[in-house]
Steps between C-alpha positions, in 0.01 A plus 500: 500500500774343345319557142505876528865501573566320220272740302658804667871399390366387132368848487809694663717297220244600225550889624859431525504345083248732398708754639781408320353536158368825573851620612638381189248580294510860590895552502482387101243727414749799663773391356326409150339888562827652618379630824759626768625233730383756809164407375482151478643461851347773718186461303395215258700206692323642842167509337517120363611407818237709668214268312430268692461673801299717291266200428491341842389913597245511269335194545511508883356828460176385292430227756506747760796367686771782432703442824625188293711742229601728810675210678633457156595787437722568807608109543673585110624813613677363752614254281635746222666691778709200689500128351473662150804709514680272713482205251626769224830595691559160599445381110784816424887381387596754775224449747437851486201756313583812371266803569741778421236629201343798602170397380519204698592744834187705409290226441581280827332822671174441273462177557541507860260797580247286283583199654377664827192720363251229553592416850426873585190541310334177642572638845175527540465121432324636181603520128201636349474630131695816560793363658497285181489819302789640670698194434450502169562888491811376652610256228426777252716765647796212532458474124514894390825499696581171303443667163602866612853448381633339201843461631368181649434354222794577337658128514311224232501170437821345246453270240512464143187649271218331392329496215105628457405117434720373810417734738101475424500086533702614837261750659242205369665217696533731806134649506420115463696438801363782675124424429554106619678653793222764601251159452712258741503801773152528473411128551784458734378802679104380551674149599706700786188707631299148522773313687572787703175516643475134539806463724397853688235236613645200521810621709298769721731805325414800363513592142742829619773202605419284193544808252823605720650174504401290183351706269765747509750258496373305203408862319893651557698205319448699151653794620806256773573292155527823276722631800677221510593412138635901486721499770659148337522722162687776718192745432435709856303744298264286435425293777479803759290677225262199441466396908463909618249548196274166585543659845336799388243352307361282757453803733314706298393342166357190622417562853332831370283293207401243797380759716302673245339188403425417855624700787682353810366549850708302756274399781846278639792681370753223720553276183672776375751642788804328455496538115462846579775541751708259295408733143619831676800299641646388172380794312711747744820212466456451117516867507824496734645307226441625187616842639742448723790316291356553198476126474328203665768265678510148504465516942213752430317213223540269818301723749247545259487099445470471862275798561229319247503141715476701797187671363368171367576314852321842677183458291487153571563532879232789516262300340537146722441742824 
């Protein structure tokens, strides 16, 4: 047993460095490119993020075990919506994040009426290949209204000009970061699945609580460091952007890609009750906060600290019963 831990945190540390590179990789190539800061956070920074959830999806998909990326998928939204943003505001000067943009108003609305659609559409305890279509058809309408007006991407990146030569031996460097990136994920991801369903056996659990718990875990410290590092730089912009787009992703994107690949028919949906109480829960408070104050509070970062162990400690104490 003690072998596929080890090979479980080796991988979660692989997703978390091959994260990293993609992250970076991608923010040279917008800045080398010019593209609107909006952009880069709301939709490039949540989509390398997004990766390696993507990867776990897909490949727990083609070996026919898609309740694996499900738990994954709402274990990391959980994650994105409480210990994520907590760690940000604590990691502030102030202790506090701003969310006075409108954008970012309109936007915590998106991502928490996505952040719910799968829990209604597997009410049937099924997610078959329409529901994934409808998720998808989801993540495309979120992007028209992302694109619909150009104020938003009014704002760009600042630094001096580059020269032709320069800023091709840049996007070079970052597509080689990218491509060795995408490559970790991918063995890090097949390493995951393996262990995964090793322990599921080993320690009598079901993949839902592995994929809530560890994978999702492991597969959110791309998006918690990237959260983390902005809020020290004094970018809020950014790090809501980046944690309410991975949000998004994961709900539609990914989950919707899984299910079309192989769809999801819960015979025992009770791995999955307290991440889905606990998902609607700090959806509707991450919602409180962003548009009550206009801001996220150092007390509020707290509760959401505490409202993640609590979730953790439920899972575990549902699962000893």
């Amino acid at each position: 047993m003690i072998p596929y831990f080890l090979a479980l945190i080796i991988s979660c540390l692989i997703l978390f460095y091959a994260g990293k590179l993609l992250i970076v990789g991608l923010e040279q190539v917008a800045r080398v490119l010019g593209w609107r800061e909006f952009v880069v956070s709301f939709f490039i920074m949540a989509f390398a993020a997004s990766i390696p959830n993507l990867s776990v999806g897909i490949s727990s998909g083609l070996r026919g075990i898609p309740e694996l990326s499900f738990g994954d998928v709402m274990g990391g939204s959980v994650i994105n919506l409480t210990i994520a943003v907590a760690l940000a505001v604590l990691f502030t000067k102030n202790h506090k994040l701003s969310a006075k943009s409108k954008t970012v108003q309109t936007t915590s609305l998106f991502t928490i009426s996505i952040a719910i659609l799968p829990l209604i559409l597997i009410l049937d305890n099924n997610l078959d290949r329409r529901d994934g279509l409808i998720l998808i058809a989801a993540f495309v309408c979120y992007l028209i209204w992302l694109f619909s007006d150009k104020e938003r991407f009014c704002r760009t990146f600042e630094g001096k000009n580059l020269s032709e030569n320069n800023k091709n031996k840049m996007i070079l460097k970052s597509l080689g970061e990218i491509i060795l990136g995408v490559t970790l994920l991918i063995l890090a991801s097949e390493t995951i699945i393996r262990s995964a369903l090793a322990l599921a056996e080993e320690l009598n659990l079901s993949l839902g609580i592995i994929g809530i718990l560890l994978v999702g875990l492991g597969n959110a410290i791309p998006e918690t460091y990237f959260a983390i590092s902005s809020a020290r730089a004094g970018d809020a912009w950014m790090v809501l952007g980046n944690l309410m787009g991975s949000t998004i992703m994961l709900a539609t994107l990914v989950l919707g890609i899984v299910v079309l690949i192989h769809p999801i028919e819960m015979i025992d949906f009770s791995p999955f009750v307290v991440a889905r109480i606990f998902l609607i829960i700090s959806s509707l408070f991450f919602l409180y906060c962003v548009r009550s104050d206009k801001e996220i509070t150092g007390k509020e970062a707290v509760f959401l600290f505490i409202l993640y162990l609590l979730f953790v400690a439920s899972e575990i104490c549902l699962n000893s019963l």
